[in-house]
Jmol script that loads the backbone (N, CA, C; Angstrom):
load data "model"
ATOM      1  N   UNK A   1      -9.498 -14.081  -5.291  1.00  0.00           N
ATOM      2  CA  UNK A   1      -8.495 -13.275  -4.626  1.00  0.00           C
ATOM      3  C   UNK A   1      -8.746 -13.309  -3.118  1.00  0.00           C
ATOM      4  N   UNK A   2      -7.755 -13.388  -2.338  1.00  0.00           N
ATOM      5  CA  UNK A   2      -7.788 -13.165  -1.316  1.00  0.00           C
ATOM      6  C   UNK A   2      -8.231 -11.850  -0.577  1.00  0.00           C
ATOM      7  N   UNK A   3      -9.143 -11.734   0.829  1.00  0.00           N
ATOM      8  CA  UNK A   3      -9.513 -10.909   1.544  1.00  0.00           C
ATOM      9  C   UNK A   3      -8.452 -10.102   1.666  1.00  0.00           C
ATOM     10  N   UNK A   4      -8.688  -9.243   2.292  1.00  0.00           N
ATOM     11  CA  UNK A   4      -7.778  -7.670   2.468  1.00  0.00           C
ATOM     12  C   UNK A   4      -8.349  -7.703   4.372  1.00  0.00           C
ATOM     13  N   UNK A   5      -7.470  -7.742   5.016  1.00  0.00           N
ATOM     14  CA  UNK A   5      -7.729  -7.808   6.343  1.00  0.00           C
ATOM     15  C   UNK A   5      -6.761  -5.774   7.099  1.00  0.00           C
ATOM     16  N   UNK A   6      -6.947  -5.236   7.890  1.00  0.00           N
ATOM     17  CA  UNK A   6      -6.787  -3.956   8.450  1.00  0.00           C
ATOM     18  C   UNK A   6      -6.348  -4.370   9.526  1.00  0.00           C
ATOM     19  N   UNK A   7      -4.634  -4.361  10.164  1.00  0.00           N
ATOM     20  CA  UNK A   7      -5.128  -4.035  11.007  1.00  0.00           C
ATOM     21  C   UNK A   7      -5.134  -2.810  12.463  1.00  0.00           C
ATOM     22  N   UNK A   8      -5.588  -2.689  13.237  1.00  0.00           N
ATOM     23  CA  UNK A   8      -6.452  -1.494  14.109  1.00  0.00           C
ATOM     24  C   UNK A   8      -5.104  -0.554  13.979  1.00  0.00           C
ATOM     25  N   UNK A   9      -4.004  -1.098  13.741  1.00  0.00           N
ATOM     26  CA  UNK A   9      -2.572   0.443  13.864  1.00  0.00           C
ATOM     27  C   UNK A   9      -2.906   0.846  12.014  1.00  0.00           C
ATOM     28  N   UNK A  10      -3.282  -0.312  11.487  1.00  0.00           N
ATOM     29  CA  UNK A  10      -3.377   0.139  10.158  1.00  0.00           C
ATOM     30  C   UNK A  10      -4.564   1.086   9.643  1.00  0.00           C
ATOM     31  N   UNK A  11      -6.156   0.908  10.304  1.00  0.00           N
ATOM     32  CA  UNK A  11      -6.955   1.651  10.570  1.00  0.00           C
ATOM     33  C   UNK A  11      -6.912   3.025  11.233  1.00  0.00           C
ATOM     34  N   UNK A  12      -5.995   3.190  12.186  1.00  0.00           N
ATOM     35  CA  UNK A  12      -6.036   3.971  13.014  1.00  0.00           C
ATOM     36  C   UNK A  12      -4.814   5.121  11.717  1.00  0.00           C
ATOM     37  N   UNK A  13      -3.699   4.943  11.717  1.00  0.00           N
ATOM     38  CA  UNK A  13      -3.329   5.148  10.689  1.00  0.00           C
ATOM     39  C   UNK A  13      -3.345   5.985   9.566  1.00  0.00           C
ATOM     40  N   UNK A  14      -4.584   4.931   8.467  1.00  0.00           N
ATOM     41  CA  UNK A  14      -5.039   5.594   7.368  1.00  0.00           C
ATOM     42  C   UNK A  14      -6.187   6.593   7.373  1.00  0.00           C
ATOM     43  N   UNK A  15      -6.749   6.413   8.284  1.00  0.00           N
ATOM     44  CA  UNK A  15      -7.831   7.429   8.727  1.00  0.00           C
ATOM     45  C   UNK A  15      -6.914   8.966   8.954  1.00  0.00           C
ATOM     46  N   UNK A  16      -5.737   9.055  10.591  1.00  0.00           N
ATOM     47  CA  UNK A  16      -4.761  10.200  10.549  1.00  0.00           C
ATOM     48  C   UNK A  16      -4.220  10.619   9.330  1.00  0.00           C
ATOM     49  N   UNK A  17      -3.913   9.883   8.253  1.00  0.00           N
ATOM     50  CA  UNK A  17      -3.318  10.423   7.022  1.00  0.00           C
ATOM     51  C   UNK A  17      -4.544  10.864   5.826  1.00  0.00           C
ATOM     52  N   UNK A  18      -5.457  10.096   6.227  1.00  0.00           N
ATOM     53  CA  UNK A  18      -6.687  10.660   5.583  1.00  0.00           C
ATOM     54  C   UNK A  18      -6.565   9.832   4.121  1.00  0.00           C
ATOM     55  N   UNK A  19      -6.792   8.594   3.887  1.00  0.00           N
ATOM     56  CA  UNK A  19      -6.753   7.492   3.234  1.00  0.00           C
ATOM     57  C   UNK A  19      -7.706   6.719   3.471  1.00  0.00           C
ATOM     58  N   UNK A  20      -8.169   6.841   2.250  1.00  0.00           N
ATOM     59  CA  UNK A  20     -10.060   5.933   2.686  1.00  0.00           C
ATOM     60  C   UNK A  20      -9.455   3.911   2.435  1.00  0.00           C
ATOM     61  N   UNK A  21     -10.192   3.366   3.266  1.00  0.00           N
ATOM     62  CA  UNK A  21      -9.936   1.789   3.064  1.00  0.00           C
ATOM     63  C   UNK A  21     -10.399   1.534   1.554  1.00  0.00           C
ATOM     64  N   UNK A  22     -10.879   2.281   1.167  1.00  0.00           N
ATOM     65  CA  UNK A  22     -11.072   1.917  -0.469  1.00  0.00           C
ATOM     66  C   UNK A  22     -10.045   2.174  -1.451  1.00  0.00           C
ATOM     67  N   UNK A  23      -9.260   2.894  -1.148  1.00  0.00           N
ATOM     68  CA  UNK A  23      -8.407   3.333  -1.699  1.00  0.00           C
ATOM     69  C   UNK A  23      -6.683   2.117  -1.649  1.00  0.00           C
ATOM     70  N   UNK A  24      -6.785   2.163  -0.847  1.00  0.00           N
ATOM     71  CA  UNK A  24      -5.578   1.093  -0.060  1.00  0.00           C
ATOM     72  C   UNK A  24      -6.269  -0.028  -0.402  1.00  0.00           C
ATOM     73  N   UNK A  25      -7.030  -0.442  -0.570  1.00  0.00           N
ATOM     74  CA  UNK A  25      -7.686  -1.999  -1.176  1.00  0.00           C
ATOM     75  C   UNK A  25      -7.767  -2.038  -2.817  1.00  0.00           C
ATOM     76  N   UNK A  26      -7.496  -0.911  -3.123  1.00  0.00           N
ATOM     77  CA  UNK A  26      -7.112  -0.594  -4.742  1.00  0.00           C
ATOM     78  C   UNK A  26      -6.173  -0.955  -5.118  1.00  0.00           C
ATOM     79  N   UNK A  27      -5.108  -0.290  -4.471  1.00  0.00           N
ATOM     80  CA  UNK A  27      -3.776  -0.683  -4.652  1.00  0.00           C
ATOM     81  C   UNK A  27      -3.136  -2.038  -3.808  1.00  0.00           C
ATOM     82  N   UNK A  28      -4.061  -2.949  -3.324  1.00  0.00           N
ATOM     83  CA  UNK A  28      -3.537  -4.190  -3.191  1.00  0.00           C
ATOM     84  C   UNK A  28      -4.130  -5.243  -4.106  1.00  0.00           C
ATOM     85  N   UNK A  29      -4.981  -4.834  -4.855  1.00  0.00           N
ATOM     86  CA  UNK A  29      -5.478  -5.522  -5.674  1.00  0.00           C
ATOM     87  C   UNK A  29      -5.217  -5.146  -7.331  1.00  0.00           C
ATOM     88  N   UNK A  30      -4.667  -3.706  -7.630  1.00  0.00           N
ATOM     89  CA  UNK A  30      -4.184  -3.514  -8.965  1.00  0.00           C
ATOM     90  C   UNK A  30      -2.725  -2.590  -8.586  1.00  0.00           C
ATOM     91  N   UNK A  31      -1.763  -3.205  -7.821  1.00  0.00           N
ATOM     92  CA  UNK A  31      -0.411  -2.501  -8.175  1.00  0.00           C
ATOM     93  C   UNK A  31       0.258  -1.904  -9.000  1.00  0.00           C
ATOM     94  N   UNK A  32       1.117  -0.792  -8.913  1.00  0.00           N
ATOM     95  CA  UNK A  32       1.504  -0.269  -9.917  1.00  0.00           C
ATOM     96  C   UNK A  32       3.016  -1.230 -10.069  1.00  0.00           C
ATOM     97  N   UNK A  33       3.677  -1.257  -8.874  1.00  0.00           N
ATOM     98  CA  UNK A  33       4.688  -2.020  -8.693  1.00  0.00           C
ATOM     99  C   UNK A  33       4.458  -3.084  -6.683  1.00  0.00           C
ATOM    100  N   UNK A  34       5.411  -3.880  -6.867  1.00  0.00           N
ATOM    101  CA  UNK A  34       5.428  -4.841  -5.510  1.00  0.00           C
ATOM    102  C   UNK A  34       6.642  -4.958  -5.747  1.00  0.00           C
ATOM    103  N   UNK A  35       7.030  -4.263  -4.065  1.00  0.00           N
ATOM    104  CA  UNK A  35       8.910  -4.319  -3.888  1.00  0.00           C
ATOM    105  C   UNK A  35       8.906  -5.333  -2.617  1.00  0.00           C
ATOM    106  N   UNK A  36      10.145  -5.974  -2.371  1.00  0.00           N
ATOM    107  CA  UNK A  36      10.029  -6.920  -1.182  1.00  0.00           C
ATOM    108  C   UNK A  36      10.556  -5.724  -0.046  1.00  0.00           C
ATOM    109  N   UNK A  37       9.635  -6.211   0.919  1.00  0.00           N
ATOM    110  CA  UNK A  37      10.746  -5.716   2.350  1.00  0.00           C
ATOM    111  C   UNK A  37      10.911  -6.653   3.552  1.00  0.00           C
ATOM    112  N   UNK A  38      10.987  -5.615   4.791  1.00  0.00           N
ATOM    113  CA  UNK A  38      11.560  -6.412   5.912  1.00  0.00           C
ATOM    114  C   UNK A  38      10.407  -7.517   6.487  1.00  0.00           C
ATOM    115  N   UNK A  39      10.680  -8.370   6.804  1.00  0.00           N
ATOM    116  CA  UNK A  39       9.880  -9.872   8.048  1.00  0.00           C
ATOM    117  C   UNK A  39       9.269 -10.140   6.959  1.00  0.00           C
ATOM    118  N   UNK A  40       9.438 -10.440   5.922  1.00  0.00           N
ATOM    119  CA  UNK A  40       8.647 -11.348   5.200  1.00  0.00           C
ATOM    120  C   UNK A  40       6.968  -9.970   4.334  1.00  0.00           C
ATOM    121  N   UNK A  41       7.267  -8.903   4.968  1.00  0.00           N
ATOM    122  CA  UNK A  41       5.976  -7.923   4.013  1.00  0.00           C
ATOM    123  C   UNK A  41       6.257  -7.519   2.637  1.00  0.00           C
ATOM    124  N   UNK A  42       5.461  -7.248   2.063  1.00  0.00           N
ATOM    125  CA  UNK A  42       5.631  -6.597   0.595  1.00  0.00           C
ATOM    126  C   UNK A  42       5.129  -5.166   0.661  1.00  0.00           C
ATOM    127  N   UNK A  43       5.948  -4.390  -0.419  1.00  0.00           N
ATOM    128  CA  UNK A  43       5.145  -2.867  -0.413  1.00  0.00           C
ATOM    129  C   UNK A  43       4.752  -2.521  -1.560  1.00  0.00           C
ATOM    130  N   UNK A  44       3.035  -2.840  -1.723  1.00  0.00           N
ATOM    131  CA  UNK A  44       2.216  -2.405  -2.789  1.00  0.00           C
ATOM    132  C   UNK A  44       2.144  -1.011  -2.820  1.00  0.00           C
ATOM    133  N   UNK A  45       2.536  -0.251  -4.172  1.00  0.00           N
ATOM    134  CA  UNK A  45       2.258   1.162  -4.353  1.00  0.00           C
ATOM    135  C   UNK A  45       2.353   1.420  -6.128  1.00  0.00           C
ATOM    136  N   UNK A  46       1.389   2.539  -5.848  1.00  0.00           N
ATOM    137  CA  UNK A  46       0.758   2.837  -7.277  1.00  0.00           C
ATOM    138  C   UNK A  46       0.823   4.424  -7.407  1.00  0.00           C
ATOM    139  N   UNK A  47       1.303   5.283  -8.525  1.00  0.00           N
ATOM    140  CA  UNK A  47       1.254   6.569  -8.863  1.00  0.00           C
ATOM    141  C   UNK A  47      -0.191   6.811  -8.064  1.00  0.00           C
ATOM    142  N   UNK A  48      -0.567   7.892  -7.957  1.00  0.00           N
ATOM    143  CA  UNK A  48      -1.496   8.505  -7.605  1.00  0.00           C
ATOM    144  C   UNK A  48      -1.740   9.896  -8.580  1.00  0.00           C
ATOM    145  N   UNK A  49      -2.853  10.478  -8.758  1.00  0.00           N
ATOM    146  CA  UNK A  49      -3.393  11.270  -9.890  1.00  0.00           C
ATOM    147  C   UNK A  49      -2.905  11.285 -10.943  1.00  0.00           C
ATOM    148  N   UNK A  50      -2.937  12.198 -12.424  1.00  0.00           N
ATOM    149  CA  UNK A  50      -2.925  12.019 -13.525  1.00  0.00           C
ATOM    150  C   UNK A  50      -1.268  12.574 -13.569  1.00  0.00           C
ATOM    151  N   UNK A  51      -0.836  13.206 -13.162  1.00  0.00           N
ATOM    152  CA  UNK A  51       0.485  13.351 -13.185  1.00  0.00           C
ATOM    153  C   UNK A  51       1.615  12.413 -12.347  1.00  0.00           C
ATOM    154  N   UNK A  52       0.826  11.835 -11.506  1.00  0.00           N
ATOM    155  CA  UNK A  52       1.809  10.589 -10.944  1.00  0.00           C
ATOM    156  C   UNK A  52       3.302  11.391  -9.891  1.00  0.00           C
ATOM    157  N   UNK A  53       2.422  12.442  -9.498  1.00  0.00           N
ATOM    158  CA  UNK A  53       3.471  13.082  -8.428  1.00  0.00           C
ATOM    159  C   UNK A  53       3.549  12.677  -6.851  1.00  0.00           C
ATOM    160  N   UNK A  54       2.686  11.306  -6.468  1.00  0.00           N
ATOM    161  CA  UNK A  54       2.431  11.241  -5.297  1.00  0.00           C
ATOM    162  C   UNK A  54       2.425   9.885  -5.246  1.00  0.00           C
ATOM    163  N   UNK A  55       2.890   9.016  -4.430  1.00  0.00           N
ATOM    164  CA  UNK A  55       2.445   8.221  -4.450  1.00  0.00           C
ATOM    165  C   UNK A  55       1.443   7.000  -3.224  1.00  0.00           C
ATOM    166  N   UNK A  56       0.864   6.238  -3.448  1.00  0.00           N
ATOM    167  CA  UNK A  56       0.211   5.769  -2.249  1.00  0.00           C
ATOM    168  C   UNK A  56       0.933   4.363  -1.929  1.00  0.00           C
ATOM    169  N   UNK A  57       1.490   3.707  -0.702  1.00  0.00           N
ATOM    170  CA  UNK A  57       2.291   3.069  -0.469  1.00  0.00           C
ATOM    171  C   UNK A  57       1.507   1.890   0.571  1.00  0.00           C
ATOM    172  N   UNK A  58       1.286   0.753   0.066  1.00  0.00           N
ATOM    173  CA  UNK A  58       0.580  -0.036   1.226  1.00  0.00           C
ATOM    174  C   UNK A  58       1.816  -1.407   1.730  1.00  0.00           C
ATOM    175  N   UNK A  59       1.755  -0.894   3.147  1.00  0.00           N
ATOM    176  CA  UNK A  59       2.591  -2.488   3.619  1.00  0.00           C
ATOM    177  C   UNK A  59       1.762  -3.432   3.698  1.00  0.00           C
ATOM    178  N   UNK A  60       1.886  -4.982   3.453  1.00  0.00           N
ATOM    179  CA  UNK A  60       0.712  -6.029   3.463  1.00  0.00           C
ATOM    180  C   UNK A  60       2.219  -7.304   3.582  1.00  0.00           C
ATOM    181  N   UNK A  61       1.711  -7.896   4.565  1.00  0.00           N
ATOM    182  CA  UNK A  61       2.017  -9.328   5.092  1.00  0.00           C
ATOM    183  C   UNK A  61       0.872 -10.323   4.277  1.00  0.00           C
ATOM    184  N   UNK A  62       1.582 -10.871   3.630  1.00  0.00           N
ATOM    185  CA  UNK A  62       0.216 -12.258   2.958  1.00  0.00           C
ATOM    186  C   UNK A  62       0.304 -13.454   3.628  1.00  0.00           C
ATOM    187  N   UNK A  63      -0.378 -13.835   4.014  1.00  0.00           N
ATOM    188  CA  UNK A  63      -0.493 -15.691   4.433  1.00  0.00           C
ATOM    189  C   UNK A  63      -1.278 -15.967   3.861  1.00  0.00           C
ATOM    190  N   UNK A  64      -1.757 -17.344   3.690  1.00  0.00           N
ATOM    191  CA  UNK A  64      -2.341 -18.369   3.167  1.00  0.00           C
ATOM    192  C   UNK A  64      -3.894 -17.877   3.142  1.00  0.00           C
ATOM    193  N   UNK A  65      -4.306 -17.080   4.639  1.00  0.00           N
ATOM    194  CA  UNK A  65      -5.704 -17.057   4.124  1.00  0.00           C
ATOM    195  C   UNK A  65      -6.015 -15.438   3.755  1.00  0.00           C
ATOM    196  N   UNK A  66      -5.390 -14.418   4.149  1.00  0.00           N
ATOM    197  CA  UNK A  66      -5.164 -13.218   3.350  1.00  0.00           C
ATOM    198  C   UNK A  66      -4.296 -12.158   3.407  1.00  0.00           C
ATOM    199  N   UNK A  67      -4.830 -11.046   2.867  1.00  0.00           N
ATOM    200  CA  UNK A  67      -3.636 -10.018   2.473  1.00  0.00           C
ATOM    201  C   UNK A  67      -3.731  -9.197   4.044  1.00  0.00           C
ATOM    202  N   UNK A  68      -2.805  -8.654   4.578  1.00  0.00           N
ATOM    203  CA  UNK A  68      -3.222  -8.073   5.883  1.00  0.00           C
ATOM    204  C   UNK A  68      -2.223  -6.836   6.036  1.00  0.00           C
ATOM    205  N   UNK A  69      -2.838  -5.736   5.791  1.00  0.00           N
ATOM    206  CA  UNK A  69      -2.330  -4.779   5.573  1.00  0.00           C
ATOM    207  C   UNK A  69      -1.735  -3.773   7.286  1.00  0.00           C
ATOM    208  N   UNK A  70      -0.779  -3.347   7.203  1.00  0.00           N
ATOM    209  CA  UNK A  70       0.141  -2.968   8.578  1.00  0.00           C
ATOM    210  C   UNK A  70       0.231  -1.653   8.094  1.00  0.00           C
ATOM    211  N   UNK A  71       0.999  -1.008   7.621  1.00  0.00           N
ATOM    212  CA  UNK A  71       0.283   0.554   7.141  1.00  0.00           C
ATOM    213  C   UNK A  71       0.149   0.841   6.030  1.00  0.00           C
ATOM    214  N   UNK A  72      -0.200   2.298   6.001  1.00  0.00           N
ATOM    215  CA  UNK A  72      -0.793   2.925   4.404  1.00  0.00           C
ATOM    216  C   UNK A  72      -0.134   4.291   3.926  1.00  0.00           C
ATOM    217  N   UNK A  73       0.689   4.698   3.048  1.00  0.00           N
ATOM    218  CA  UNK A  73       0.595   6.262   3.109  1.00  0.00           C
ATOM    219  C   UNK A  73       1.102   6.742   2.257  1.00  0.00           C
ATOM    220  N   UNK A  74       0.894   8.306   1.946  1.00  0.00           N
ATOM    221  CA  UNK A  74       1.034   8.553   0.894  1.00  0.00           C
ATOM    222  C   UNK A  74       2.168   9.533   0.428  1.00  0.00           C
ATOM    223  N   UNK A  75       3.142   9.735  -0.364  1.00  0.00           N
ATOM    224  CA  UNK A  75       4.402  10.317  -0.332  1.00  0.00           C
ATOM    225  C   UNK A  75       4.370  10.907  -1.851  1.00  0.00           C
ATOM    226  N   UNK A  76       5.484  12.081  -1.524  1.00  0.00           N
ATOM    227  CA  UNK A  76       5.999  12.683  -2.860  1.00  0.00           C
ATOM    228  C   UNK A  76       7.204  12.464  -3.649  1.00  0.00           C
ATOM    229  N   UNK A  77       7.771  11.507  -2.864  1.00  0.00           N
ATOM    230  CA  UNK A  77       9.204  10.826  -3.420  1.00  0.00           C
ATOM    231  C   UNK A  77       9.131   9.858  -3.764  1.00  0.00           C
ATOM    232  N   UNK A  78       8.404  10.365  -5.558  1.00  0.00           N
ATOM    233  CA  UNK A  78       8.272   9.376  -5.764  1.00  0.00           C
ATOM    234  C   UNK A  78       9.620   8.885  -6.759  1.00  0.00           C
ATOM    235  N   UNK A  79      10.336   9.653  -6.956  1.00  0.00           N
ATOM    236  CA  UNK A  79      11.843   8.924  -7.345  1.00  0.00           C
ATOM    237  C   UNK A  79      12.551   8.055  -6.302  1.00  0.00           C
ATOM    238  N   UNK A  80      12.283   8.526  -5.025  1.00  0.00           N
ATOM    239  CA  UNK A  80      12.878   7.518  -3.993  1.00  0.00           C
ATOM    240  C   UNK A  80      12.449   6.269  -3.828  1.00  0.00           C
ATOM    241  N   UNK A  81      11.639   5.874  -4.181  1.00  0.00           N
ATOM    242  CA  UNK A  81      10.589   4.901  -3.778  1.00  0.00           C
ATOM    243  C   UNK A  81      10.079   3.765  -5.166  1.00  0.00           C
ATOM    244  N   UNK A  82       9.731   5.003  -6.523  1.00  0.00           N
ATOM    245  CA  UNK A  82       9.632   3.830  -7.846  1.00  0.00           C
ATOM    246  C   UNK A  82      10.878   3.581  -7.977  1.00  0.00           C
ATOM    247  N   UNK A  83      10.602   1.420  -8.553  1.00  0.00           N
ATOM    248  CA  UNK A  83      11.530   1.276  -9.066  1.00  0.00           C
ATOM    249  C   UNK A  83      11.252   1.181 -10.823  1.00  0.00           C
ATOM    250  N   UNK A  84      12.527   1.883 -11.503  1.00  0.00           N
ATOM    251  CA  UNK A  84      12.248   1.981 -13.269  1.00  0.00           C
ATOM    252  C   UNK A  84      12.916   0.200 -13.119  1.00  0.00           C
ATOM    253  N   UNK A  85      12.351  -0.418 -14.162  1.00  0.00           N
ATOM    254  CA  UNK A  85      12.527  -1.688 -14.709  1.00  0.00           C
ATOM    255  C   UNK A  85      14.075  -2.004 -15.270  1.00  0.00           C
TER     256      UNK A  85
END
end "model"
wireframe off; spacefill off
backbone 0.3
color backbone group
């Protein structure tokens, strides 16, 4: 698998929202879902706790040599945001 690269707006960021880099490297490596978005990024996000009322949302640009994550965060809409199959 490819590296997981941060970067410093993405650090700066998840730290203000209070999101450990371990956490956001979770969810780029076991997604709950991957939606496409704008310039070519994807948005990895996964329920969060046992009731799945929150969710954690990572933007990540991939190239060839890794995953490079632009921001991180975490939301309660999560009807706005999952997509059902």
């Amino acid at each position: 698998m490819k590296p997981i690269q941060f970067s410093a707006h993405a650090n700066f960021e998840i730290q203000r929202r209070g999101i450990s880099q371990a956490d956001a490297e979770a969810v780029v490596r076991n997604p709950g879902q991957v939606l496409p978005s704008k310039k070519g990024r994807h948005i990895y996000q996964s329920k969060l706790g046992a009731t799945g009322q929150r969710l954690l949302r990572v933007i990540v640009k991939e190239d060839a040599m890794a995953h490079h994550v632009i921001p991180a965060y975490k939301t309660s809409k999560v009807a706005k945001y999952w997509k059902q199959p």
